[in-house]
NUNU-876163 format. One line per field, with one value per residue (C-alpha): residue in three letters; x, y, z. Coordinates in steps of 0.5 Angstrom, whole numbers. Each point is the difference from the previous one (the first is absolute). Layout:
N
r ALA  ... $
east X  ... $
north Y  ... $
up Z  ... $
***
This chain:
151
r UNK  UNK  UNK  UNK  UNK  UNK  UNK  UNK  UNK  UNK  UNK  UNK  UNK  UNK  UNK  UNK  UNK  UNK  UNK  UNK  UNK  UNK  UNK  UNK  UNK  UNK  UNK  UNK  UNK  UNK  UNK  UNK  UNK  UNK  UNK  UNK  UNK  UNK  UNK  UNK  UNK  UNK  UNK  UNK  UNK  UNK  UNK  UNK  UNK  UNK  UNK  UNK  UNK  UNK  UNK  UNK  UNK  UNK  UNK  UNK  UNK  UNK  UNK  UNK  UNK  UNK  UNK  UNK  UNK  UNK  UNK  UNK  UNK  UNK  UNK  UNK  UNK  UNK  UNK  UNK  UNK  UNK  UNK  UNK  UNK  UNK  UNK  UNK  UNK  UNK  UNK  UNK  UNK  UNK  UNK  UNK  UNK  UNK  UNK  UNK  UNK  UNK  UNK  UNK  UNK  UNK  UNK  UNK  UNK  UNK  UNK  UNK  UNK  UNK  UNK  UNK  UNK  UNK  UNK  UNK  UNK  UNK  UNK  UNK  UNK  UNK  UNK  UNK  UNK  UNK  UNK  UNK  UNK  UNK  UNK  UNK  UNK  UNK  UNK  UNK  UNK  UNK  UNK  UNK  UNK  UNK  UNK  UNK  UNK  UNK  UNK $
east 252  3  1  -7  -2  4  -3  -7  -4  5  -1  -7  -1  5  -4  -6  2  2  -7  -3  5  -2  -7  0  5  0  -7  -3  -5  -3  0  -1  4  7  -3  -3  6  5  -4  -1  7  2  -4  3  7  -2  -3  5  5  -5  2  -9  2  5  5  -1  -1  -6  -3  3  -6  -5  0  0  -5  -6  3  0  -8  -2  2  -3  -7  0  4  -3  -7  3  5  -3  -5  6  2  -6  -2  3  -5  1  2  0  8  -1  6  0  -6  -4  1  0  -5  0  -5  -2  2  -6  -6  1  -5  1  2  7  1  3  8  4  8  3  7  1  -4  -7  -6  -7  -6  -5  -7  -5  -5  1  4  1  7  1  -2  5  2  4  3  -4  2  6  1  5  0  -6  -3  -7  -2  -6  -2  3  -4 $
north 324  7  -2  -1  6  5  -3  -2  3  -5  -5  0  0  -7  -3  2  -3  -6  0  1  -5  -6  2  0  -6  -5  1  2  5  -5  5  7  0  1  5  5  0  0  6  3  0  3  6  1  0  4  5  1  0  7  2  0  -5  0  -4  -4  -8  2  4  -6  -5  5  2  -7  -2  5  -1  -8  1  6  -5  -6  4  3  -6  -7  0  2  -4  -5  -1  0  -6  -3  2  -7  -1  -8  -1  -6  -1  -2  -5  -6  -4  4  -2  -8  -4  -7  -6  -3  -7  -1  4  6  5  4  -5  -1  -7  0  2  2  -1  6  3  -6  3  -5  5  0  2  4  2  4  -4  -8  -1  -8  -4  2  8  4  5  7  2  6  2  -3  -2  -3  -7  1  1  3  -2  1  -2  2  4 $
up 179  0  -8  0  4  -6  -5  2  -6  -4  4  0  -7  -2  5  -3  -7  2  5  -7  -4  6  -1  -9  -1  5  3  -7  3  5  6  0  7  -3  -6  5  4  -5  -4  7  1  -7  1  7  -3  -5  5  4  -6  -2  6  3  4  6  -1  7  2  4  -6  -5  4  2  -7  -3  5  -2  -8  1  3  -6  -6  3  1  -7  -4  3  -3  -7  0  2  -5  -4  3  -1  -8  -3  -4  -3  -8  -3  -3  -8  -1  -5  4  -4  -6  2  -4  1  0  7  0  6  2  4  4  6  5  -2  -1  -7  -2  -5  -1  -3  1  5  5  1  0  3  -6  3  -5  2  -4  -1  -6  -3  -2  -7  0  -2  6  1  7  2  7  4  7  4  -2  -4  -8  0  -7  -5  -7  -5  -5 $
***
């Protein structure tokens, strides 16, 4: 304890960056609970390092406490809508280029499926499209080609 105490602006500012490290690497920004205390206790640490703040346990907590709060107030919202500004972005792979001819009708129901790279997929159009028409993949989800006429 006595460790701690003579080294207390140290101490404060190791805890803060592993706060900091758990909250970026392991939780991957997911809650800001471990952000707001470790950026928190890094500025206490620094302060008292600079001599603005007495280097005590008790002003260690009020300082992280009223610091912790401050941050949380001016920080949530944006980084909140940080999280939340995922915008979605179809991924370009050798799908798009797929072109082939349907061996049975196909239409947005799903009924339909073709083997490719040993995986038996759905075939999904908007419009209802005969066998023998010659389709490219154009969109792509799980277990499911949407395809369309080729032009």
């Amino acid at each position: 304890m006595e460790f701690i105490t003579n080294n207390l602006p140290e101490v404060l500012m190791i805890l803060g960056v592993i706060a900091l490290i758990i909250e970026v690497a392991v939780l991957g920004m997911s809650t800001f609970i471990l952000l707001f205390l470790g950026l928190s206790l890094l500025i206490s640490g620094l302060l008292m390092n600079f001599s603005v703040l007495d280097s005590s346990l008790t002003t260690a907590l009020w300082s992280n406490s009223v610091i912790t709060a401050v941050l949380a107030v001016i920080l949530w919202k944006p980084l909140k809508r940080l999280q939340e500004n995922r915008g979605t972005q179809d991924i370009q792979t050798d799908f798009a280029e797929l072109t082939f001819t349907l061996e049975s009708d196909v239409d947005d129901k799903g009924l339909s499926h073709y083997a490719y790279s040993g995986i038996n997929w759905q075939l999904k159009s908007r419009s209802p499209l005969k066998a023998g028409t010659q389709v490219t993949v154009i969109k792509k989800e799980v277990g499911v080609m949407w395809v369309d006429a080729t032009k």
